[in-house]
VOGU-3710 file (C-alpha; in Angstrom, 3 decimals, decimal comma):
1> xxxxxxxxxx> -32,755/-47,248/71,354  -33,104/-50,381/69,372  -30,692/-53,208/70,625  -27,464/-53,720/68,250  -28,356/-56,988/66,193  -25,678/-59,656/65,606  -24,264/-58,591/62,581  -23,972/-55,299/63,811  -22,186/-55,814/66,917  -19,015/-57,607/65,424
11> xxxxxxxxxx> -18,384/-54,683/63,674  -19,412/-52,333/66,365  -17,027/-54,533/68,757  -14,054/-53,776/65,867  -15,180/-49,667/66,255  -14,716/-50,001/69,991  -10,706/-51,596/69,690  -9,937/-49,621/66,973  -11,080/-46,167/68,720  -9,428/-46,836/71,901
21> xxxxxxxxxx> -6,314/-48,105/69,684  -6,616/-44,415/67,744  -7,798/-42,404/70,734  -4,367/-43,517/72,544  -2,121/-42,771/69,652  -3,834/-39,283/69,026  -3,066/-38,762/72,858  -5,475/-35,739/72,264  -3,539/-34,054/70,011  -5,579/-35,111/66,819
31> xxxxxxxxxx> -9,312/-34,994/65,946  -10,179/-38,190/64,509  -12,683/-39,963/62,452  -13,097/-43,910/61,300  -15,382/-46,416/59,574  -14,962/-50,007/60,810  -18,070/-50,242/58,666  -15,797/-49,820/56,232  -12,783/-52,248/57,180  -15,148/-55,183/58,675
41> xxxxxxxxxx> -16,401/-56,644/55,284  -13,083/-56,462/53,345  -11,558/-58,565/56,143  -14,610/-61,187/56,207  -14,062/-61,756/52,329  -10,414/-61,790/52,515  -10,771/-64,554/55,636  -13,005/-66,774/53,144  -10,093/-66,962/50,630  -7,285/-67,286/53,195
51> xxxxxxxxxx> -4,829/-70,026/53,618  -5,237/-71,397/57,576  -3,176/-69,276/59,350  -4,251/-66,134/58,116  -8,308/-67,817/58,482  -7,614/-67,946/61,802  -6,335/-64,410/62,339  -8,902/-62,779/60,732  -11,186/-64,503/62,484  -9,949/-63,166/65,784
61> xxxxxxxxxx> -10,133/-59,796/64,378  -13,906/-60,319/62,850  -15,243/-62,208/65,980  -16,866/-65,138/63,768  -15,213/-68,006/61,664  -13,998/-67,681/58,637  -16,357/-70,108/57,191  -18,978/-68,148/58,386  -16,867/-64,538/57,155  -18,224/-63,960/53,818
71> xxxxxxxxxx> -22,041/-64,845/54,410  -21,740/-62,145/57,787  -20,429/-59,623/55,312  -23,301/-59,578/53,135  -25,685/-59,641/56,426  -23,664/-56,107/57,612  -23,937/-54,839/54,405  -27,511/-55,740/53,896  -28,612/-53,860/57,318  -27,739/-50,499/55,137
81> xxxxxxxxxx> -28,713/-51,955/51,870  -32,182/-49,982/51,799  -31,267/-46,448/54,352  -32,056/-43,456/52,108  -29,198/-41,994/54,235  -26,428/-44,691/53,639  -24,742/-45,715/50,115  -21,945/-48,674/50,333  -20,334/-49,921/47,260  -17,488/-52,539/46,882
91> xxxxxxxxxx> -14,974/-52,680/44,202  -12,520/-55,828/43,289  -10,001/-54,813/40,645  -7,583/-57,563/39,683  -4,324/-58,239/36,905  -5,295/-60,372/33,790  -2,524/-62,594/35,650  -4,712/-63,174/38,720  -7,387/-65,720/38,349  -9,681/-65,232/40,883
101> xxxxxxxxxx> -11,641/-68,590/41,942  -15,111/-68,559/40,616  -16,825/-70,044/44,056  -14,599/-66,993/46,156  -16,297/-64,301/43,642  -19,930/-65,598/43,811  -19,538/-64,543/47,554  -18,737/-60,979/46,614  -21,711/-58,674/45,689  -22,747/-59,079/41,854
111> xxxxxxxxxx> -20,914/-56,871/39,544  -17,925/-56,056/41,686  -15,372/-57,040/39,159  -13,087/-54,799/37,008  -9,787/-54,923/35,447  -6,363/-53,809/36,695  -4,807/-52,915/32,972  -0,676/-52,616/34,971  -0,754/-49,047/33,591  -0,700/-47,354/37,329
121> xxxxxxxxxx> -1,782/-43,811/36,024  -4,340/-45,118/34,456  -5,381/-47,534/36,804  -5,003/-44,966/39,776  -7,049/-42,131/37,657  -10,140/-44,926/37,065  -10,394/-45,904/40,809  -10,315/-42,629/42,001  -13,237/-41,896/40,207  -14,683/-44,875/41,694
131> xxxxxxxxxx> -13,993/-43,459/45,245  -15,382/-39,708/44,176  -18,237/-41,391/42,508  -19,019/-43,408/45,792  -18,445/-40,574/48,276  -20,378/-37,626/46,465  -16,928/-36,417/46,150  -16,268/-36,328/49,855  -13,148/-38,914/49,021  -11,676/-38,014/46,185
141> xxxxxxxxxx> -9,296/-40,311/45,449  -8,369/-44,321/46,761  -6,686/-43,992/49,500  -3,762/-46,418/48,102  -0,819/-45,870/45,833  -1,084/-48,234/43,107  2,093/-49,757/41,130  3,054/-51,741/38,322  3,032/-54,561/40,940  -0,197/-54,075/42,327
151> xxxxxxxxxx> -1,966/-57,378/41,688  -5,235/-56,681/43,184  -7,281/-54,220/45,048  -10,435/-54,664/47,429  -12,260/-51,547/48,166  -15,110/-50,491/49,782  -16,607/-46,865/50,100  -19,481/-45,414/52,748  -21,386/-41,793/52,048  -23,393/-40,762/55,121
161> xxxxxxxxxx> -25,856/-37,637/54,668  -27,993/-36,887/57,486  -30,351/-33,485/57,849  -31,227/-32,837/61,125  -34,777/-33,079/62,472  -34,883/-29,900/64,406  -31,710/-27,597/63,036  -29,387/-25,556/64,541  -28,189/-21,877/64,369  -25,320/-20,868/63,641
171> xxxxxxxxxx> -23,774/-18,070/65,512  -20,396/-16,461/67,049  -20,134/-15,678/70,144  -16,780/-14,931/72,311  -14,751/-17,625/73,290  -14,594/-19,054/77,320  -13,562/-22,125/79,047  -11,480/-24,394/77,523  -11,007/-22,954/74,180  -10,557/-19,341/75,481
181> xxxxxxxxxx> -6,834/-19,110/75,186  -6,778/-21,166/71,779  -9,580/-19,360/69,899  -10,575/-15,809/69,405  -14,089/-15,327/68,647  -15,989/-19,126/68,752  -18,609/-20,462/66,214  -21,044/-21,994/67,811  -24,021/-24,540/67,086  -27,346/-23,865/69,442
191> xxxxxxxxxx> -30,998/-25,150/69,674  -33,521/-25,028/71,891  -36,109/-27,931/72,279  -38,706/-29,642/74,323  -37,053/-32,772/74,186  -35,192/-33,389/77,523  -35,089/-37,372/76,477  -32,512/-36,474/73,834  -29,699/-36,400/77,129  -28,416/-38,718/79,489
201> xxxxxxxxxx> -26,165/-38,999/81,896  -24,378/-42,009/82,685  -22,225/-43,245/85,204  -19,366/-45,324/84,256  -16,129/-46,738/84,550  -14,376/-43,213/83,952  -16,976/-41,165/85,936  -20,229/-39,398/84,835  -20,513/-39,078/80,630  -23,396/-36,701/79,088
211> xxxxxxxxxx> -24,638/-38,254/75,902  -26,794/-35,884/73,414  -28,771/-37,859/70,366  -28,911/-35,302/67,550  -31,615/-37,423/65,535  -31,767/-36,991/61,784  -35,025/-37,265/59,408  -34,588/-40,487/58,369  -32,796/-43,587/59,999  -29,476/-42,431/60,930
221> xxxxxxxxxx> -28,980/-40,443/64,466  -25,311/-38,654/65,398  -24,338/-38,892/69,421  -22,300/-36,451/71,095  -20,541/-37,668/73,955  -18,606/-35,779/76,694  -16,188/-37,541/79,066  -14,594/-35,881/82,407  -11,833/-33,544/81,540  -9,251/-35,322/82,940
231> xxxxxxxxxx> -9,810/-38,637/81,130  -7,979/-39,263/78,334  -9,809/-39,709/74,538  -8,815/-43,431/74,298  -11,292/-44,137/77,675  -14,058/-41,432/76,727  -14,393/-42,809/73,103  -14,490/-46,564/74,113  -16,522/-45,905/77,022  -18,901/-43,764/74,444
241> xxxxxxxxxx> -19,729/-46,799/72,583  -21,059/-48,549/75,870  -23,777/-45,630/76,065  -25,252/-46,424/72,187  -27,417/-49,555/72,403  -28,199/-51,839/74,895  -27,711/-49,997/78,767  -24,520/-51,313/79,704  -24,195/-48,745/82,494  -26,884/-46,746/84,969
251> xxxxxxxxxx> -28,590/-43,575/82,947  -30,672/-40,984/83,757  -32,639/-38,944/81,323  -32,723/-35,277/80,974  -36,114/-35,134/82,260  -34,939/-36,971/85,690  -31,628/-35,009/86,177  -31,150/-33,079/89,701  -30,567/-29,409/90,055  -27,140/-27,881/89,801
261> xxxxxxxxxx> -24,102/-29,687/87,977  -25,764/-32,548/86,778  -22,818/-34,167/84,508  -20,122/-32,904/82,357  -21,349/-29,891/80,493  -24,359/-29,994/81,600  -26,286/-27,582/83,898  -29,985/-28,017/85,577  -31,648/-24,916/86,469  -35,646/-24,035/87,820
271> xxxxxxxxxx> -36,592/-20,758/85,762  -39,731/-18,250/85,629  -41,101/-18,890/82,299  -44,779/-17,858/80,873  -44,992/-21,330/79,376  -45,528/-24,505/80,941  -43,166/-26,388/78,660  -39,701/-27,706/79,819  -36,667/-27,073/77,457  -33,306/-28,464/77,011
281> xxxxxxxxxx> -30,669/-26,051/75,562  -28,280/-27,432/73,179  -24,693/-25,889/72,465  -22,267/-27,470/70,572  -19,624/-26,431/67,789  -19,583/-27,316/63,899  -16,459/-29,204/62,532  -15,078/-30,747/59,635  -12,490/-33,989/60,238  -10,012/-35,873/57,669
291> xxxxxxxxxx> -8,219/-38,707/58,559  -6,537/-41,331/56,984  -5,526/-44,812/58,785  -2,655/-47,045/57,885  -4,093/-50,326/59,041  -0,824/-52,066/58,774  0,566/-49,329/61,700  -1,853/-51,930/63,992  -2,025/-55,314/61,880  -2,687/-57,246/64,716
301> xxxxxxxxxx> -5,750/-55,041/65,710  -7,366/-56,069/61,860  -5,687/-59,708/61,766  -3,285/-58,692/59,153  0,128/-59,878/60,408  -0,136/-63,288/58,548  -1,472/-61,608/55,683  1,551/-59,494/54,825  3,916/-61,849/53,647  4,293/-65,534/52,805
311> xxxxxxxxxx> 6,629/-66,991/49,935  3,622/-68,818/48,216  0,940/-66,136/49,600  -1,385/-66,298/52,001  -4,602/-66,535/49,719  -5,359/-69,430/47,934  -9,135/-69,204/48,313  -9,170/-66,366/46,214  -6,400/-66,965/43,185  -3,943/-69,296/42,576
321> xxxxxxxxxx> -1,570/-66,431/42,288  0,674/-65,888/45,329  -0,571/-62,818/46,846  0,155/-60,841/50,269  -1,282/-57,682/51,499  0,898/-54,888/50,209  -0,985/-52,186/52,055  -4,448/-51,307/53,487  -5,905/-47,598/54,392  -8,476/-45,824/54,920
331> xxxxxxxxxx> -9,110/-42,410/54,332  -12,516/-40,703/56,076  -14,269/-37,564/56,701  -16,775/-35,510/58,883  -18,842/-33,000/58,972  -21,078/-31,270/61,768  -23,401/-28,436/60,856  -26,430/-26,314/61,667  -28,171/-28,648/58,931  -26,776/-31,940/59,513
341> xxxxxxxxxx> -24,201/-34,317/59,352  -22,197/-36,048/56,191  -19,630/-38,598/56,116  -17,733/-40,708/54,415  -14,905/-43,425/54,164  -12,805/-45,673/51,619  -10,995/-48,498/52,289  -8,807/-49,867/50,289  -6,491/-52,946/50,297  -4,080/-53,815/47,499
351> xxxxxxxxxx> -1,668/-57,190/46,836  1,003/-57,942/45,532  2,618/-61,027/44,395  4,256/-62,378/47,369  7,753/-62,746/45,880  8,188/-59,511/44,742  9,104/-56,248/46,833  6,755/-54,649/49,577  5,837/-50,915/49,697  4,436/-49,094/52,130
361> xxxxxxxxxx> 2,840/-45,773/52,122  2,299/-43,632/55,405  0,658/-40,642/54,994  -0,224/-38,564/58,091  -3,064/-35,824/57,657  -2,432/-33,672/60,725  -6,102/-31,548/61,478  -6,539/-28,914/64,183  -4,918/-29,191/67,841  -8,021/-29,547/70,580
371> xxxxxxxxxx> -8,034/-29,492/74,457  -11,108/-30,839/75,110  -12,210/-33,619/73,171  -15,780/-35,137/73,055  -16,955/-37,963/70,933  -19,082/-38,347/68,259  -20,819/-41,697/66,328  -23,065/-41,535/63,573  -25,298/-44,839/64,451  -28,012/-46,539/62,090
381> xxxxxxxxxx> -30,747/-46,209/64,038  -32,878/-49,680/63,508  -29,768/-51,940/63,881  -27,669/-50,213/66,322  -24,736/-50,622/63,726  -22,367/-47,426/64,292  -21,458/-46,163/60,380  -18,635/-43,676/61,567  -16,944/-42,652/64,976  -14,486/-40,256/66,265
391> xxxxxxxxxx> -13,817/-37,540/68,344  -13,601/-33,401/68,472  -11,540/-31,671/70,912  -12,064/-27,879/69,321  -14,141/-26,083/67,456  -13,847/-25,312/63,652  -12,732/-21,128/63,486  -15,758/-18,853/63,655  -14,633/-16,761/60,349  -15,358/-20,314/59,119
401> xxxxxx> -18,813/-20,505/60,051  -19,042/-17,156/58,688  -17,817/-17,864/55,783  -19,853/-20,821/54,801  -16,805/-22,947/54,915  -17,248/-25,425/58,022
//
């Protein structure tokens, strides 16, 4: 795999703390999906306009300084600019009362700017059609409440759409192992290649991990990672991350694996066959994952403690109107099928002015309960850069895949 480039890696390093951050809340319970690809820019643009205190924060958080925040955003969000299997889009929607500094703006993409009118049903109905529009639909609204207070929102939005090289059928078979006292009959996901190259198994800090790339047609690949059983999702998903560019631990290929129980899930056998050709077997299950994040639940994580409150607000850079971060989420999506792979996330952070009353919205979207959870990152192949991460612990219901619905 092509090593991560720089611009990559700082959000990549922001995936890997905010997964293990997720993966020990969820404690398992929860599937999970996320787009730091999705956060990382909204932060660098909101550390260019940011009084000093909440510069330096944010520049923990991003990994570079704050001088150097806004240029690094458009470098990440160039390294998708061009993917016929990535869209980005950024929105800035401000009050006629907020006048946002000229040199600030000129940072931002061209064209970014549009009009908060103080009607919130309005306001709310015209940027969720922003987020549909963005998402093919997959997000259909902003993930933020807005109010008559709402100064100003920063959004971003990420569509992924992947089809699969080599597809997968579909079938349902009856369930075993983990899932058998969860799940009646189990939809399943299988393929059969030539490919042995597209597994590895590495040995880490948490034992062996199997890694499977499921490549797409174009530029973007989706890894499947299984950790031991007895490790926790918090240590398989960060450790996952360590197995997707650079070799950061030892690996062996599916072409070099021993006989017998050669890592987790994964079996080596010598067969009679009529063919010459060796073939690696492929089972996995289709899902579909919502999520939405409350990234003031871990402020610190995205350098947002500062940012939240301040009697003369904490950005200056951008307006001369005192404004704090009111709240920041993201809401995201998943789906894993026989065909391929879509995605998408939008993140959204809205101010208000900082003398005036905070709300906060938390929203949990509770998905399926899973006992066995393995990872998965969609990852721009070229630049390394991962687009969206999480982690599946059981399989979507087999009257489902049936059905057309997963």
């Amino acid at each position: 795999m092509t090593a991560t480039t720089g611009a990559a890696e700082h959000v990549n390093a922001l995936t890997r703390r905010w997964l293990a951050a997720a993966g020990a809340d969820s404690a398992g319970r929860r599937a999970g999906v996320l787009s730091a690809l999705g956060v990382w820019p909204l932060l660098a643009f909101l550390a260019d306009g940011a009084d000093e205190k909440t510069r330096a924060e944010l520049a923990a958080a991003l990994g570079v300084p704050a001088e150097e925040a806004a240029r690094a955003a458009r470098d990440v969000l160039a390294t998708v600019a061009h993917s016929p299997s990535v869209r980005t889009a950024l929105g800035l929607w401000t009050r006629d009362t907020v006048h946002v500094r000229p040199d600030w703006l000129g940072k931002l993409p061209a064209d970014v700017h549009g009009v908060l009118t103080g009607n919130p049903a309005d306001d709310q109905s015209r940027l969720d059609a922003w987020a549909s529009d963005r998402t093919d639909g997959l997000i259909p609204r902003l993930p933020i409440t807005l109010t008559e207070a709402t100064m100003l929102v920063l959004a971003s939005a990420l569509s992924v759409d992947v089809t699969w090289r080599e597809e997968f059928t579909a079938t349902v078979t009856e369930s075993t192992g983990p899932w058998a006292d969860s799940m009646g009959d189990l939809a399943v996901l299988r393929r059969t290649t030539t490919d042995l190259a597209a597994l590895s198994v590495a040995d880490t800090s948490i034992g062996r991990v199997s890694t499977l790339t499921v490549e797409g047609d174009k530029d973007v690949d989706v890894h499947l990672v299984l950790g031991p059983a007895e490790r926790s999702p918090a240590e398989a998903l960060t450790v996952g991350t360590e197995l997707l560019g650079a070799p950061r631990h030892p690996m062996t290929r599916g072409t070099d694996l021993p006989v017998g129980d050669a890592g987790p899930g994964v079996q080596v056998r010598l067969v009679e066959s009529f063919g010459r050709v060796d073939t690696l077997t492929a089972t996995t299950v289709p899902f579909r994952i919502t999520a939405r994040h409350d990234l003031l639940d871990h402020a610190p994580l995205f350098g947002l403690e500062q940012a939240m409150s301040g009697p003369r607000g904490r950005f200056p850079g951008v307006s001369d109107f005192p404004l704090v971060v009111q709240q920041a989420v993201q809401d995201a999506v998943a789906e894993f099928s026989a065909t391929g792979f879509r995605a998408a996330a939008v993140t959204a952070v809205g101010m208000f002015g900082a003398a005036m009353p905070t709300l906060t919205y938390r929203v949990r979207h509770v998905s399926v309960t899973f006992d066995r959870p393995f990872a998965y990152y969609a990852v721009h192949r070229d630049s390394g850069l991962i687009l969206v991460a999480g982690w599946v612990t059981e399989p979507a219901a087999a009257q489902d895949v049936s059905s057309g619905n997963a």
